[in-house]
PDB file as gemmi writes it, atoms N, CA and C in Angstrom:
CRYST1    1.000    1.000    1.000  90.00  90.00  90.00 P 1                      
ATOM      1  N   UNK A   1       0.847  -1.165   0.000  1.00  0.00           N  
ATOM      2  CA  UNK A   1       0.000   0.000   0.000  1.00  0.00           C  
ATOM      3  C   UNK A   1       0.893   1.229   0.000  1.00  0.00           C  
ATOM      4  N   UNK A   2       0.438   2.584  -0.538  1.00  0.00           N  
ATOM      5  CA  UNK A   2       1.436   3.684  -0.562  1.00  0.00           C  
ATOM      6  C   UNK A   2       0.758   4.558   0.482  1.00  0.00           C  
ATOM      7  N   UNK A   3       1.274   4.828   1.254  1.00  0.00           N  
ATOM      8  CA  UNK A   3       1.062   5.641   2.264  1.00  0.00           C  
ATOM      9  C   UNK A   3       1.698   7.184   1.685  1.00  0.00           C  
ATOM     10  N   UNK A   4       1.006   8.521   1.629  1.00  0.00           N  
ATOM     11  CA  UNK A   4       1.228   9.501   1.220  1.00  0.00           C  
ATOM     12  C   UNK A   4       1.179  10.575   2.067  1.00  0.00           C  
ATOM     13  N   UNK A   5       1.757  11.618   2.108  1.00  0.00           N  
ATOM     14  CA  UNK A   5       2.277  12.824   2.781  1.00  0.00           C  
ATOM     15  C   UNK A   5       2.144  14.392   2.326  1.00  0.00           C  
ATOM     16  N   UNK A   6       1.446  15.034   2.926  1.00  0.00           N  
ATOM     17  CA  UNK A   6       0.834  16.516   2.610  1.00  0.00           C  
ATOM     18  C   UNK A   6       1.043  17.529   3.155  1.00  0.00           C  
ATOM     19  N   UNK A   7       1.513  18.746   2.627  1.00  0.00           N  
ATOM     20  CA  UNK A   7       1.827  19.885   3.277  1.00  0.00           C  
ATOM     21  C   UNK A   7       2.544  19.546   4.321  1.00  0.00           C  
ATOM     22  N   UNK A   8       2.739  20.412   5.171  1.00  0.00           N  
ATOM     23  CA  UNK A   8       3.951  20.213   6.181  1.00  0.00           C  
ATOM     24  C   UNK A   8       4.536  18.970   6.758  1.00  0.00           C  
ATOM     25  N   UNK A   9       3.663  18.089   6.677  1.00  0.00           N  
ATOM     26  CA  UNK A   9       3.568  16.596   7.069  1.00  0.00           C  
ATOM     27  C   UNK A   9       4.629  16.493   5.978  1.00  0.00           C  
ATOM     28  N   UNK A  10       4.639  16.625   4.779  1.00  0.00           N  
ATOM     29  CA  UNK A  10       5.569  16.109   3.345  1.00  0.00           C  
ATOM     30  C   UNK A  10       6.937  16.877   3.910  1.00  0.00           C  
ATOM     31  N   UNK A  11       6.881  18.055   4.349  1.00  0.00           N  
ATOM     32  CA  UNK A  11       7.692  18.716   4.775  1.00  0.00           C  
ATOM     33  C   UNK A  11       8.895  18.463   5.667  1.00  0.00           C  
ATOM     34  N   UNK A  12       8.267  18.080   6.904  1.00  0.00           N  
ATOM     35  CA  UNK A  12       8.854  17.948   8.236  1.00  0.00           C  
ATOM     36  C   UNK A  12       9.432  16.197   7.803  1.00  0.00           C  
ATOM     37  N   UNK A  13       8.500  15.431   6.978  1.00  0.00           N  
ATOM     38  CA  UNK A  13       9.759  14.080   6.752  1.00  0.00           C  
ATOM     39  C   UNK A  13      10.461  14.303   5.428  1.00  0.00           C  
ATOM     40  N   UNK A  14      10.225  15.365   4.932  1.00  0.00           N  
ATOM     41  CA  UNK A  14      11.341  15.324   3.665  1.00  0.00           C  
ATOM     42  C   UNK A  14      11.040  13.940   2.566  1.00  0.00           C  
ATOM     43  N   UNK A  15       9.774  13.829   2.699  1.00  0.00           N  
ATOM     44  CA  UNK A  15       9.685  12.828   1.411  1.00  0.00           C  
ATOM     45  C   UNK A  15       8.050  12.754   1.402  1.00  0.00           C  
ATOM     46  N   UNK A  16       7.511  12.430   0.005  1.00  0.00           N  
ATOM     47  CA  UNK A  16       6.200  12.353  -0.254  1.00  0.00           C  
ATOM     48  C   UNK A  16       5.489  11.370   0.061  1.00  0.00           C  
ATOM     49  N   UNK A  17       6.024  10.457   0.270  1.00  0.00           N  
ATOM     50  CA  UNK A  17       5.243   8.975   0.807  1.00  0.00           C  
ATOM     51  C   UNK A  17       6.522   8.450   0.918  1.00  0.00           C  
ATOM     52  N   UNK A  18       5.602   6.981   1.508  1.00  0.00           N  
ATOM     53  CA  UNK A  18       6.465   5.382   1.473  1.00  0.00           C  
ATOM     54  C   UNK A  18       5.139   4.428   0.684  1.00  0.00           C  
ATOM     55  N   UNK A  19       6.099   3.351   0.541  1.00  0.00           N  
ATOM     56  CA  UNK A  19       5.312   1.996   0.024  1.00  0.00           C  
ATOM     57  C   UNK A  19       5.640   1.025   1.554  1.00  0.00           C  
ATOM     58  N   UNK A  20       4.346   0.816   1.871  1.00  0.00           N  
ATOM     59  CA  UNK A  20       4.348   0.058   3.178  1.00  0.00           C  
ATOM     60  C   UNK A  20       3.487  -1.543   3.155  1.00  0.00           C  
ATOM     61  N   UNK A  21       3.602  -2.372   4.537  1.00  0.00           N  
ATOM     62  CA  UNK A  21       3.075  -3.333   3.384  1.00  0.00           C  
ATOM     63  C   UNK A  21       3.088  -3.965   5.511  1.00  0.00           C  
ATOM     64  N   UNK A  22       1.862  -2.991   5.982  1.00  0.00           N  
ATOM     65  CA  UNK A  22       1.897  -3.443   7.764  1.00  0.00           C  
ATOM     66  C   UNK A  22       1.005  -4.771   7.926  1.00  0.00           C  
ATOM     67  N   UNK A  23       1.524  -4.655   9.319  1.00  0.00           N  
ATOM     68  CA  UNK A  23       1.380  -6.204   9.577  1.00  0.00           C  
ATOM     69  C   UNK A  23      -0.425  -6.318   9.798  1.00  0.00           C  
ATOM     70  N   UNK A  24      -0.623  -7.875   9.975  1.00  0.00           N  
ATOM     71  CA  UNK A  24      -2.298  -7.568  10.384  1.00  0.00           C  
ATOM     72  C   UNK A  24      -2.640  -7.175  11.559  1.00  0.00           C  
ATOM     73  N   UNK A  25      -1.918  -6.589  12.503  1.00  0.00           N  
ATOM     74  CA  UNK A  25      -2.539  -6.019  13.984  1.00  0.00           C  
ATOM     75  C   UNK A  25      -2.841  -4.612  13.503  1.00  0.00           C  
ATOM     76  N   UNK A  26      -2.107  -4.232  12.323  1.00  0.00           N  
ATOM     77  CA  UNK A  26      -2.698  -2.710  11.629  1.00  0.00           C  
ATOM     78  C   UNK A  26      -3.878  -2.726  10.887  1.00  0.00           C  
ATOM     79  N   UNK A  27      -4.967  -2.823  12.254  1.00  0.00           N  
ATOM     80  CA  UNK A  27      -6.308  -2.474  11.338  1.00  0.00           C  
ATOM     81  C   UNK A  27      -7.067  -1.255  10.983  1.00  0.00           C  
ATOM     82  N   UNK A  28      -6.553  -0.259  12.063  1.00  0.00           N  
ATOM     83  CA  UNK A  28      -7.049   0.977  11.712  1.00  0.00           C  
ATOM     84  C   UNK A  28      -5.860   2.290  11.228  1.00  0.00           C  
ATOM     85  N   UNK A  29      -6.887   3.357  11.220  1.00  0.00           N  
ATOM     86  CA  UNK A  29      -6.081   4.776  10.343  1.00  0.00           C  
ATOM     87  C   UNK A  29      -4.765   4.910  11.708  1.00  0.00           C  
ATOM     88  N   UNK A  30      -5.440   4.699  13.055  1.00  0.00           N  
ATOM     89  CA  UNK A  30      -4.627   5.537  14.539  1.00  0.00           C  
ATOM     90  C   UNK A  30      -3.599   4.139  14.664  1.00  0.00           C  
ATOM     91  N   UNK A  31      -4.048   2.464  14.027  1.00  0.00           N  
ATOM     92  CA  UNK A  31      -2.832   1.669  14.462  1.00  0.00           C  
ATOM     93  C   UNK A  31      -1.398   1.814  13.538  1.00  0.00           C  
ATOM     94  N   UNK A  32      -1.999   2.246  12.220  1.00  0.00           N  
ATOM     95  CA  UNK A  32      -1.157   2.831  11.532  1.00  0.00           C  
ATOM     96  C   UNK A  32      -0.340   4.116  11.716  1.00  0.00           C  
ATOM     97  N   UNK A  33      -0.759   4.774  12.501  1.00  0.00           N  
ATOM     98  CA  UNK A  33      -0.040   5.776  12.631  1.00  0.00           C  
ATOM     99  C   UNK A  33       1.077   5.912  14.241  1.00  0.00           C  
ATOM    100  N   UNK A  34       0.783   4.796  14.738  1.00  0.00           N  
ATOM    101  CA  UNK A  34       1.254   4.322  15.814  1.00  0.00           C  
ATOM    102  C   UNK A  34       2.113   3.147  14.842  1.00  0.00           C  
ATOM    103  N   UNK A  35       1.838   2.095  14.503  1.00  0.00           N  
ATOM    104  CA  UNK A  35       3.049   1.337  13.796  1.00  0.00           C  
ATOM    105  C   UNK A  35       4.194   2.290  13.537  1.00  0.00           C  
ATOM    106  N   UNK A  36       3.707   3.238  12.186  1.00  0.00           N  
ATOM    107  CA  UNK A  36       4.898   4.012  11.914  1.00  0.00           C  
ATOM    108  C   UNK A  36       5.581   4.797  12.410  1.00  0.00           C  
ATOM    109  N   UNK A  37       5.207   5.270  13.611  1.00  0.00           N  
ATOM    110  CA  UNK A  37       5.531   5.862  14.592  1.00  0.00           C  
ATOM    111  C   UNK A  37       7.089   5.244  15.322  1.00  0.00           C  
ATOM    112  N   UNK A  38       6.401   4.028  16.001  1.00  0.00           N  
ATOM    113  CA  UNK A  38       7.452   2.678  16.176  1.00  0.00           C  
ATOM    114  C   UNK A  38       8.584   2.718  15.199  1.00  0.00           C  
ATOM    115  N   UNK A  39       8.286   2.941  14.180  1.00  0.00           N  
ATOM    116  CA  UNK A  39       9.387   2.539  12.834  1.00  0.00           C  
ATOM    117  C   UNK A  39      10.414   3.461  12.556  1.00  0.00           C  
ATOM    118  N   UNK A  40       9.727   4.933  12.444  1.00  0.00           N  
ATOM    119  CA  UNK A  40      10.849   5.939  12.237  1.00  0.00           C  
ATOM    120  C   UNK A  40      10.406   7.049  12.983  1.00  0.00           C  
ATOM    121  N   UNK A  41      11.622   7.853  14.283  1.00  0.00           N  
ATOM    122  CA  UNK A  41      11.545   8.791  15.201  1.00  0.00           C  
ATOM    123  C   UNK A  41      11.041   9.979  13.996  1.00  0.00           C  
ATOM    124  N   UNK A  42      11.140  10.465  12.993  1.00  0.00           N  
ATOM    125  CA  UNK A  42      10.828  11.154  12.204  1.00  0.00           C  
ATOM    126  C   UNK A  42       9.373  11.532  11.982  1.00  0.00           C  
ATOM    127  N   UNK A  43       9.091  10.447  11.941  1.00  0.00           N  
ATOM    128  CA  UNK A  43       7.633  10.064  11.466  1.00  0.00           C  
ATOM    129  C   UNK A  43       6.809  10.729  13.175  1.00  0.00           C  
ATOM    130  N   UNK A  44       7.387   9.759  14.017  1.00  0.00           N  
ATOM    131  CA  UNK A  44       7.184  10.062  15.399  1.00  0.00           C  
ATOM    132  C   UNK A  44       6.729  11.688  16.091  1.00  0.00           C  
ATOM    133  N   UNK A  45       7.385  12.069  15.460  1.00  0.00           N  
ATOM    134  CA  UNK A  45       7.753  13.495  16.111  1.00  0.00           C  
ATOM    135  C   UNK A  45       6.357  13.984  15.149  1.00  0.00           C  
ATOM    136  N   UNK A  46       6.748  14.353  13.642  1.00  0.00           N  
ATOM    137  CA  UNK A  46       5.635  14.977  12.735  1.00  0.00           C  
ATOM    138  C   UNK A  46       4.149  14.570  13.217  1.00  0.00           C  
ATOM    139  N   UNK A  47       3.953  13.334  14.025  1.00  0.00           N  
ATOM    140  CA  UNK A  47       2.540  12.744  14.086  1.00  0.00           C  
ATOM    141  C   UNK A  47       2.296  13.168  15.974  1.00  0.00           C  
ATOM    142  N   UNK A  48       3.241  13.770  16.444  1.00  0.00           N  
ATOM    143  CA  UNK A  48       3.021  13.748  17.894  1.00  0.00           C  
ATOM    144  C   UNK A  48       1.576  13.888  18.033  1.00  0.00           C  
ATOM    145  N   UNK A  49       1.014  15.220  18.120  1.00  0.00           N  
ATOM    146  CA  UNK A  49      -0.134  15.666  17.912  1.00  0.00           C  
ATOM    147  C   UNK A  49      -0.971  15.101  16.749  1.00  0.00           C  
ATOM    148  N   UNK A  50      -1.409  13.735  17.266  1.00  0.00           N  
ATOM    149  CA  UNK A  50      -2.495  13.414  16.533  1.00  0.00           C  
ATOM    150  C   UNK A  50      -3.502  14.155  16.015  1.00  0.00           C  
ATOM    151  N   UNK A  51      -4.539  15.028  17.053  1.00  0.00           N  
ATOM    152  CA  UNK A  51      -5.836  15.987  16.578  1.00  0.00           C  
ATOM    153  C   UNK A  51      -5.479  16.164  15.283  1.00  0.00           C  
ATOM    154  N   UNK A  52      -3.826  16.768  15.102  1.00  0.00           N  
ATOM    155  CA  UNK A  52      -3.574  17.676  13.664  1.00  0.00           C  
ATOM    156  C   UNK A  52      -3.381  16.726  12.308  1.00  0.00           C  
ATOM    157  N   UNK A  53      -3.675  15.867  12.422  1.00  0.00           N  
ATOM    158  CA  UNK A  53      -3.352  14.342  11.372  1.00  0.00           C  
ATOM    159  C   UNK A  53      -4.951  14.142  10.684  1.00  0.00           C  
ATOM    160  N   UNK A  54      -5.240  14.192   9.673  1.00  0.00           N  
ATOM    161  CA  UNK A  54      -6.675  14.050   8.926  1.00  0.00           C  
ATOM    162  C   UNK A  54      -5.792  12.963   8.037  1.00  0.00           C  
ATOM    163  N   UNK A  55      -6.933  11.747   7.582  1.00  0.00           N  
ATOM    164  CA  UNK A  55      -6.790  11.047   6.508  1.00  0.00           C  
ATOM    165  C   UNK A  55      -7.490  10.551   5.687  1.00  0.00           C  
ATOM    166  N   UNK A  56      -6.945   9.876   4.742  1.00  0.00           N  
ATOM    167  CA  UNK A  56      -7.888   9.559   3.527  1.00  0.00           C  
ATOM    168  C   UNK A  56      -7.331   8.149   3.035  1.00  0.00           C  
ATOM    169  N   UNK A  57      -8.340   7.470   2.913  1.00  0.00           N  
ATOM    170  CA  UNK A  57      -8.263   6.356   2.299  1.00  0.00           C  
ATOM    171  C   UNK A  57      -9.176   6.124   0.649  1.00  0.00           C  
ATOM    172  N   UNK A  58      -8.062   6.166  -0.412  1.00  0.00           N  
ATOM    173  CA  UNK A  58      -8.417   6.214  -1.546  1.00  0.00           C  
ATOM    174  C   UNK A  58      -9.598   7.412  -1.568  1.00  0.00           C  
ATOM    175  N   UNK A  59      -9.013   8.259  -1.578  1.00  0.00           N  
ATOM    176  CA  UNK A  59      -9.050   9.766  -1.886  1.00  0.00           C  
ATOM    177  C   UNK A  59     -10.750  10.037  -0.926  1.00  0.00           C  
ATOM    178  N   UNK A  60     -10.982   9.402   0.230  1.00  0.00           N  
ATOM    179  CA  UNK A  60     -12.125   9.040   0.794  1.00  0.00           C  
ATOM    180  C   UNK A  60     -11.751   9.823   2.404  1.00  0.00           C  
ATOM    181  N   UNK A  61     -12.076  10.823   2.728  1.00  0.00           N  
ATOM    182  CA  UNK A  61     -11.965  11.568   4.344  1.00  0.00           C  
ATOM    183  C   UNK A  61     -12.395  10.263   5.059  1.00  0.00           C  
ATOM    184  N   UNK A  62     -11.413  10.038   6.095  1.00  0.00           N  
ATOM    185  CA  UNK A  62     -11.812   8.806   7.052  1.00  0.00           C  
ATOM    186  C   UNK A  62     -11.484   9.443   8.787  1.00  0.00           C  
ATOM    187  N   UNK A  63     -12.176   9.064   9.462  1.00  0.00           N  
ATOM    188  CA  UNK A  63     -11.614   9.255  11.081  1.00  0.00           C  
ATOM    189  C   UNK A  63     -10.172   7.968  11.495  1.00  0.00           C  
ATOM    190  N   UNK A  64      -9.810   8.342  12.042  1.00  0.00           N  
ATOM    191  CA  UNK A  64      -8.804   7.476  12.609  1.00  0.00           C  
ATOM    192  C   UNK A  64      -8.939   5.859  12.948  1.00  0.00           C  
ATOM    193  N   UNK A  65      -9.884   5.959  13.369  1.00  0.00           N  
ATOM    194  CA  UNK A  65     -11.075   4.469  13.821  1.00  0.00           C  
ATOM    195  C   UNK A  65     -10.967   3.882  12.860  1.00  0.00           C  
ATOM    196  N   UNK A  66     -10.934   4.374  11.586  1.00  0.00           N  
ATOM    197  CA  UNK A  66     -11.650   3.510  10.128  1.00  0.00           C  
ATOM    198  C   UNK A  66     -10.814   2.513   9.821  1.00  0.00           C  
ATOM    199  N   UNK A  67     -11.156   1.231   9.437  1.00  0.00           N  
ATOM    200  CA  UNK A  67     -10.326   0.571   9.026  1.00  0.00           C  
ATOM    201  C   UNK A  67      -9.546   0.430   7.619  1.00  0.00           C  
ATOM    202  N   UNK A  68      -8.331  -0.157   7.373  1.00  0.00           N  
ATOM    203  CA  UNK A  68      -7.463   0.012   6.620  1.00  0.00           C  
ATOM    204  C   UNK A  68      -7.483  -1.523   5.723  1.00  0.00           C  
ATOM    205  N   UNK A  69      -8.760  -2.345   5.947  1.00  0.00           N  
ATOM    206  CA  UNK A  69      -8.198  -3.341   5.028  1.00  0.00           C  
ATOM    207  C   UNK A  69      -8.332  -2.947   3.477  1.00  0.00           C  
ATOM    208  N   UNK A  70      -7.646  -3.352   2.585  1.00  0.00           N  
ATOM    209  CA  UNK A  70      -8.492  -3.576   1.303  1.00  0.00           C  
ATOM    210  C   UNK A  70      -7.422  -1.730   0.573  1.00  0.00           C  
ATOM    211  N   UNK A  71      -6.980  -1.075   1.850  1.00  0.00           N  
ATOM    212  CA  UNK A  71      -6.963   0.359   0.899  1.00  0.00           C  
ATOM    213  C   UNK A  71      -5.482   0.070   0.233  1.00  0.00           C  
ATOM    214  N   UNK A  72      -5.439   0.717  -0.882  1.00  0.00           N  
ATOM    215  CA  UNK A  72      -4.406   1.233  -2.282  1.00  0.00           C  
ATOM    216  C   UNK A  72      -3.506   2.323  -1.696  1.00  0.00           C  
ATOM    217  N   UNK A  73      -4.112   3.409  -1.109  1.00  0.00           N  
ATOM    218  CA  UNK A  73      -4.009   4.368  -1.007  1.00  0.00           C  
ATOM    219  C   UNK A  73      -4.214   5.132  -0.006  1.00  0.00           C  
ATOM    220  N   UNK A  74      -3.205   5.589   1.253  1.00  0.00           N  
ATOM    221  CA  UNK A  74      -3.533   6.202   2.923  1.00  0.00           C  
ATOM    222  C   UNK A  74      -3.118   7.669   2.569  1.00  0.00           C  
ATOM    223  N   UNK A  75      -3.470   8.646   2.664  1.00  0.00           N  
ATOM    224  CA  UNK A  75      -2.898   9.912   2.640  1.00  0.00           C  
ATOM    225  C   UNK A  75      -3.190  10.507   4.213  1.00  0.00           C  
ATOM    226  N   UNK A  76      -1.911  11.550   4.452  1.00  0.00           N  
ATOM    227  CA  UNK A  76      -2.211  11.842   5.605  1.00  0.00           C  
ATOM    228  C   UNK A  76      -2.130  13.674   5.648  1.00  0.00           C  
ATOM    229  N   UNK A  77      -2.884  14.492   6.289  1.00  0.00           N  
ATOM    230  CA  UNK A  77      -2.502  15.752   6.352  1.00  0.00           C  
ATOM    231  C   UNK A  77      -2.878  16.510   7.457  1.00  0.00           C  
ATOM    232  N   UNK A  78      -2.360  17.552   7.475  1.00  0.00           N  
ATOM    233  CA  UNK A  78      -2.933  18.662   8.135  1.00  0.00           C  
ATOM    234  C   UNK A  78      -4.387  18.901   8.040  1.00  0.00           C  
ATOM    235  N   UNK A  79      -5.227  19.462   9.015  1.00  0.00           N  
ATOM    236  CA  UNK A  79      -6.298  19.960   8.861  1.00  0.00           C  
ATOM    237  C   UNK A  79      -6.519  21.405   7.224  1.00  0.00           C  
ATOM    238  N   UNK A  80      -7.524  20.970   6.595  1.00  0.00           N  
ATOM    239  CA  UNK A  80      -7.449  21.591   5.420  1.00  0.00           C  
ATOM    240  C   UNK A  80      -8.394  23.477   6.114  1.00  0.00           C  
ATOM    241  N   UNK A  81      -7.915  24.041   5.488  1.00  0.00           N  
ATOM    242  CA  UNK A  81      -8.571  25.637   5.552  1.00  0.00           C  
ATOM    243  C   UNK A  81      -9.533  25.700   3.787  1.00  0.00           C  
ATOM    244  N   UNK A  82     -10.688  26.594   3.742  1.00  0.00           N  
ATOM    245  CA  UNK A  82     -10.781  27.357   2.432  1.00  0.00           C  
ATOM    246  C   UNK A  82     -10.221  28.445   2.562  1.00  0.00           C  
ATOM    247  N   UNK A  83     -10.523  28.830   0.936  1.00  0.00           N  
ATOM    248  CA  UNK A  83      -9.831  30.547   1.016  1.00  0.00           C  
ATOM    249  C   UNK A  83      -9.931  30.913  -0.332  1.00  0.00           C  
TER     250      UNK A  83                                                      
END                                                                             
């Protein structure tokens, strides 16, 4: 699965995604973000503050809760503004 990276989030790890491929105890958006967390202090730090983490599964707004089987595609970002 490609896990993807937005605005400052892309920023603060210096790269646009990874290709990830987590284990099955990663069933949701928050175990995933706790796996990767575990994996790289980088990642760790950018995700401290969860509240500020919105995601999407195949271009789909999801809460954290949601589960992750079956997705192509995790994007993660900042809370979005209009303007």
């Amino acid at each position: 699965m490609k896990l993807l990276y937005f605005a400052w989030l892309r920023e603060r790890l210096a790269r646009d995604g990874d290709d990830i491929a987590p284990p099955p105890e990663v069933e949701t958006i928050a175990d995933l973000i706790d796996w990767m967390a575990g994996r790289d202090e980088g990642f760790a730090l950018a995700t401290a503050n969860r509240k500020l983490i919105r995601a999407a599964i195949d271009d789909r707004l999801v809460d954290h809760d949601t589960p992750i089987v079956g997705a192509s595609v995790i994007a993660l970002f900042p809370p979005m503004t209009g303007g």
